[in-house]
FIDREN-314524 format. One record per residue (C-alpha): x, y, z; residue in one letter; chain. Coordinates in nm, 3 decimals, decimal comma, m for minus. Example, Ala and Ser with C-alpha at 12.3 -4.5 7.8 and 13.67 -1.06 7.14 Angstrom:
2
+---------+---------+---------+----+----+
!       u !       v !       w ! aa ! ch !
+---------+---------+---------+----+----+
!   1,230 !  m0,450 !   0,780 !  A !  A !
!   1,367 !  m0,106 !   0,714 !  S !  A !
+---------+---------+---------+----+----+
//
This chain:
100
+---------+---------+---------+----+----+
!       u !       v !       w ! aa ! ch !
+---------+---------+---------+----+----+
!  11,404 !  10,923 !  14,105 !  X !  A !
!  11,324 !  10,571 !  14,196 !  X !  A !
!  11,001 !  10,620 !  14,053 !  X !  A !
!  11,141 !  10,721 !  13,741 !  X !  A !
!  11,394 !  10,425 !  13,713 !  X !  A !
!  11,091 !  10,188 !  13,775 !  X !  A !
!  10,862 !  10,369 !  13,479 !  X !  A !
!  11,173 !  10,369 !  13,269 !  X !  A !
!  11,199 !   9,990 !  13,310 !  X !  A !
!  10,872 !   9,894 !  13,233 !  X !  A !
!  10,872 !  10,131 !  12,901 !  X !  A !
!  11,179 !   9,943 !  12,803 !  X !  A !
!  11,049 !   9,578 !  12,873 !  X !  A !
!  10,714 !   9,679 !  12,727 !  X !  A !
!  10,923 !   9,748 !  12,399 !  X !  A !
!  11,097 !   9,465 !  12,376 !  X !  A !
!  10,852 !   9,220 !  12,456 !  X !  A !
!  10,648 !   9,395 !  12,093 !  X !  A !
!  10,906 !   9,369 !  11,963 !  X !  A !
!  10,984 !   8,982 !  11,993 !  X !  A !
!  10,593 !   8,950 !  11,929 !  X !  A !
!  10,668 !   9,175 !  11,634 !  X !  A !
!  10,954 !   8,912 !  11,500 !  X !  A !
!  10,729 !   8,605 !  11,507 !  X !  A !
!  10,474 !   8,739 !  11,315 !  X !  A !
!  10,635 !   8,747 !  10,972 !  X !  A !
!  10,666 !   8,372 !  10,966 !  X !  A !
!  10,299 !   8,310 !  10,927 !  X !  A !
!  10,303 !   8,606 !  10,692 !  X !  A !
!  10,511 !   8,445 !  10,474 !  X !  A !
!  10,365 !   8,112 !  10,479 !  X !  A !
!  10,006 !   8,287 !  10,408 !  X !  A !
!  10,147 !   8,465 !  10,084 !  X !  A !
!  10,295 !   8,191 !  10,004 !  X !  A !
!   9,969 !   8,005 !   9,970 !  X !  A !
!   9,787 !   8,322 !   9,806 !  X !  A !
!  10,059 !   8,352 !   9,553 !  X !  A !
!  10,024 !   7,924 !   9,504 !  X !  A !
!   9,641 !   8,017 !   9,427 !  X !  A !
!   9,691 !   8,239 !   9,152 !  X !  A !
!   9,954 !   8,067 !   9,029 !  X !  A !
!   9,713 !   7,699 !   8,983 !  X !  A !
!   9,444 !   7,920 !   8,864 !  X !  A !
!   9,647 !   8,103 !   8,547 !  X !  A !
!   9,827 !   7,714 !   8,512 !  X !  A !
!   9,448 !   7,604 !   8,433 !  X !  A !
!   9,465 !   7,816 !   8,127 !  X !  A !
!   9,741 !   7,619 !   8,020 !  X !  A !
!   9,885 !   7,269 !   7,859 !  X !  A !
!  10,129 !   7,137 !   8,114 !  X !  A !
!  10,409 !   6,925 !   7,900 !  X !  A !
!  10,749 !   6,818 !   8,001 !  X !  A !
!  11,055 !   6,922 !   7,802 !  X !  A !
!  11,406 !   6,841 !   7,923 !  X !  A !
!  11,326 !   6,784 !   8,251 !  X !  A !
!  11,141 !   7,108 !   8,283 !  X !  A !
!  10,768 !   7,169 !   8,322 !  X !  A !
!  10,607 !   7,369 !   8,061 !  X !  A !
!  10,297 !   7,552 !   7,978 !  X !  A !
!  10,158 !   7,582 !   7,630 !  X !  A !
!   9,846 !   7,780 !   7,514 !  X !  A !
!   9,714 !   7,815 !   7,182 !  X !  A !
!   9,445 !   8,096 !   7,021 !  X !  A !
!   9,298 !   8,309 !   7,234 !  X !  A !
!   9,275 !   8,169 !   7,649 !  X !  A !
!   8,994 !   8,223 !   7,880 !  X !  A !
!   8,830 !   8,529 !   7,975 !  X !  A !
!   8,978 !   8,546 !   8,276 !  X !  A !
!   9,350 !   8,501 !   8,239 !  X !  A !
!   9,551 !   8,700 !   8,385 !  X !  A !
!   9,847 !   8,725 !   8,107 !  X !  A !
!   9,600 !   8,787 !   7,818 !  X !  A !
!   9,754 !   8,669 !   7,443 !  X !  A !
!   9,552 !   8,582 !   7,139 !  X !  A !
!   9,600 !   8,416 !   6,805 !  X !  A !
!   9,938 !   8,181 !   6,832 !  X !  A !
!  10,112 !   7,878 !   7,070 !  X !  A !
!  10,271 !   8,010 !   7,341 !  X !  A !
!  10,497 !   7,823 !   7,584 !  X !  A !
!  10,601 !   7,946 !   7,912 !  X !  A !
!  10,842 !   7,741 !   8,152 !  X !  A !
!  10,685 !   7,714 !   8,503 !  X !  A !
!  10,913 !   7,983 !   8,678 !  X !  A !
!  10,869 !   8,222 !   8,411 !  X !  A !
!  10,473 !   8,164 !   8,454 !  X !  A !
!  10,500 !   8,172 !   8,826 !  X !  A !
!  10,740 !   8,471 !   8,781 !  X !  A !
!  10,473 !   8,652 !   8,564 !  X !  A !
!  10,190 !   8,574 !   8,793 !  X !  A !
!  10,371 !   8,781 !   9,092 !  X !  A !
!  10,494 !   9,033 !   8,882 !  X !  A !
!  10,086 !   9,072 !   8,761 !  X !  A !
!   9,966 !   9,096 !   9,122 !  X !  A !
!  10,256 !   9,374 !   9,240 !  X !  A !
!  10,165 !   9,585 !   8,939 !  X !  A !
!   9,773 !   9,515 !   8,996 !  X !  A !
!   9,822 !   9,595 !   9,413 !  X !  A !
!  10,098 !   9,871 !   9,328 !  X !  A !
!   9,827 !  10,125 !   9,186 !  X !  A !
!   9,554 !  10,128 !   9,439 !  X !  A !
+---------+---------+---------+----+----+
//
């Protein structure tokens, strides 16, 4: 019975001590995507004109972009405010990670 008590203990301190490792983790997780998402962001902004309207940043593009954009438009101006880029950027990368 002792014995049990003991191996009962351990199980339970075992868990929590993952657990609190488990907790940590996300942290550097977050700060990693973070950086990945800042990546694709600067490289679809490189397709762009950056202006400043209002106060807010801007991206412009006009005729057809570079092969490899990621939002693909052809044949007129297009502006895009830098959240809704951003915004479009992550929402590209969930669909394009969502179906493999």
């Amino acid at each position: 019975m002792v014995r049990t008590r003991i191996v009962g203990s351990m199980l339970i301190a075992a868990g929590a001590f993952l657990s609190a490792a488990g907790a940590a983790e996300p942290a550097s997780t977050i700060a990693s995507a973070n950086s990945v998402d800042e990546k694709y962001f600067q490289r679809e902004a490189e397709n762009y004109q950056k202006f400043q309207d209002e106060g807010q940043t801007v991206y412009c593009t006009s005729a057809k972009t570079a092969d490899d954009a990621l939002i693909p438009h052809i044949g007129y101006v297009r502006c895009i405010s830098e959240s809704n880029l951003r915004r479009a950027v992550r929402d590209w990368r969930r669909d394009r990670f969502a179906y493999r």
